[in-house]
C-alpha positions in Angstrom: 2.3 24.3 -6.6 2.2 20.8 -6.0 -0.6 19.7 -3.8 -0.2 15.7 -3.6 0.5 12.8 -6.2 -2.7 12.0 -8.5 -2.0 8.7 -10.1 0.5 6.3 -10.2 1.1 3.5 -12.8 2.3 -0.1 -12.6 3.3 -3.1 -14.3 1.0 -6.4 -14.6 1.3 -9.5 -16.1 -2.5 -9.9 -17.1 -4.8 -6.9 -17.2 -7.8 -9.2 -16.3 -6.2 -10.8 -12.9 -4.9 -7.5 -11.7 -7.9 -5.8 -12.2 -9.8 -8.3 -10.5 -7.5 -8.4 -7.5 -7.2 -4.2 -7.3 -11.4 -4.3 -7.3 -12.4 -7.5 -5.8 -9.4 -8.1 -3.2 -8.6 -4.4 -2.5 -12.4 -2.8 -3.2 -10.6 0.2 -5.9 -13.4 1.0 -8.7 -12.5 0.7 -12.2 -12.8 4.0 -13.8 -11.5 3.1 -17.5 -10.7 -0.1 -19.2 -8.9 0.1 -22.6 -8.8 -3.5 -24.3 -6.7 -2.0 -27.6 -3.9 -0.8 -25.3 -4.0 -3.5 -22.7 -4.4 -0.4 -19.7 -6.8 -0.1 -16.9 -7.5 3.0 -14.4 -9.0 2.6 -11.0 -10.2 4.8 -8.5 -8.7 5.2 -5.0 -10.8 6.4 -2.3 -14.4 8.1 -2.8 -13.5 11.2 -3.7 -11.8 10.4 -6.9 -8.4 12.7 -5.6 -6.4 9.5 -7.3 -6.2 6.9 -9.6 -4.1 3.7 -10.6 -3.0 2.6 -13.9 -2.6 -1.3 -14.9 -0.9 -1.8 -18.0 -0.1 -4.9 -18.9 3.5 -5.9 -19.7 3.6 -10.0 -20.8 7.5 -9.7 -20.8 10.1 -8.1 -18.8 7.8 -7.0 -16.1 8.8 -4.3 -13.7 8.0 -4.1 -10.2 7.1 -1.5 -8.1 6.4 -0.2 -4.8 3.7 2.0 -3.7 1.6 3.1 -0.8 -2.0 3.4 0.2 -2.7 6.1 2.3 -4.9 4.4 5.9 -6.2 4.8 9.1 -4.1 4.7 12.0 -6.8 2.2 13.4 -7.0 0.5 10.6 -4.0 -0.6 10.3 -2.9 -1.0 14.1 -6.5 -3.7 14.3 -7.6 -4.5 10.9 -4.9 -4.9 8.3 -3.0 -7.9 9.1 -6.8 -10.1 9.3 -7.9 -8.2 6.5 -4.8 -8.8 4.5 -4.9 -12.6 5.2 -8.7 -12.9 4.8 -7.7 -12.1 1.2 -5.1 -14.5 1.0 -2.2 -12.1 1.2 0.8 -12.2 3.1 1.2 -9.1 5.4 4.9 -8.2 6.2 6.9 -5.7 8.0 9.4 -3.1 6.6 12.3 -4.9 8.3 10.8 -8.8 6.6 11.4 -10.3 10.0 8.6 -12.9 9.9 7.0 -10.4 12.4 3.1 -9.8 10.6 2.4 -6.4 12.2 2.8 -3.1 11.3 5.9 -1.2 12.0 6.9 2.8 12.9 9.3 4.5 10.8 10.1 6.8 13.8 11.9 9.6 10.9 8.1 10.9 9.5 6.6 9.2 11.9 4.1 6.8 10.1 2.9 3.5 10.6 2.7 0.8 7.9 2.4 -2.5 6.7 3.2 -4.1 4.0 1.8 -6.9 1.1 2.2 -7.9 -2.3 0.2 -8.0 -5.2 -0.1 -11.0 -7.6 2.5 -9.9 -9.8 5.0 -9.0 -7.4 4.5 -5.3 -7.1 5.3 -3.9 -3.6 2.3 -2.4 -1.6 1.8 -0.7 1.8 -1.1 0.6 4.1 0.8 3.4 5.8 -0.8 6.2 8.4 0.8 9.5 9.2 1.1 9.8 12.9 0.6 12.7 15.5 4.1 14.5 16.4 7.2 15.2 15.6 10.2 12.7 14.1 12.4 10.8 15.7 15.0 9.6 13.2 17.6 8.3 15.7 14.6 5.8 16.7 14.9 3.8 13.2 12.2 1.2 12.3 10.3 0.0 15.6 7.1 -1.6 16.8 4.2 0.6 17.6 4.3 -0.1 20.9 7.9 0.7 21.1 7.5 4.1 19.4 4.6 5.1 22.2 7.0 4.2 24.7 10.0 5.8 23.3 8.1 9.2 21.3 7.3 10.2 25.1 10.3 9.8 26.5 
């Protein structure tokens, strides 16, 4: 029955700002702005297979984390330059100070991780090749080649 997750929906403090930074900064297209209810919807990839909704929340904002789905190559020689290019502050799963992407050996993906303006939690993360390893943790991506052939 299920086939994926279509759209997901956030918390932001100013409609305008966020969906500047989810166009501008992150290159989403806006699909639907509605200025009576304070919401936005943006596109995620090309193919229009999933959106994002902005609503705007003055007060009590709630944070959340989500993930866009990336390259492996991408992120392994891109993200962490394109990331601070837009003024953002890349981070690892285990917030080590370490600015490159990490492994969770249990799916295995690769990801990295940034914030938006408003505090929301966001990741590039890539499926990789192969089987789990769960006994492996949270490791570099140089670690997991090493380790995944062992």
């Amino acid at each position: 029955m299920i086939k994926g997750l279509y759209e997901t929906h956030i918390q932001v403090s100013n409609l305008e700002k966020a969906v500047e930074f989810y166009t501008k900064v992150l290159g989403l297209e806006l699909a639907h702005k509605e200025e009576s209810r304070r919401i936005a919807f943006l596109w995620i990839g090309k193919n229009k297979e999933s959106m994002l909704g902005l609503w705007e929340q003055r007060e009590n904002l709630q944070t959340r984390h989500f993930a866009f789905t990336a390259d492996k190559e991408d992120i392994l020689n891109n993200s962490v330059e394109f990331l601070k290019n837009k003024n953002l502050k890349p981070y690892n799963f285990l917030k080590d100070g370490i600015e490159k992407p990490m492994v969770f050996a249990w799916m295995p993906a690769l990801a990295i991780y940034f914030n938006d303006p408003d505090g929301n939690q966001l990741e590039f993360i890539s499926i990789l090749e192969g089987e789990g390893k769960p006994e492996l943790g949270v490791l570099s991506y140089e670690e997991w080649l090493e380790k995944a052939r062992a």
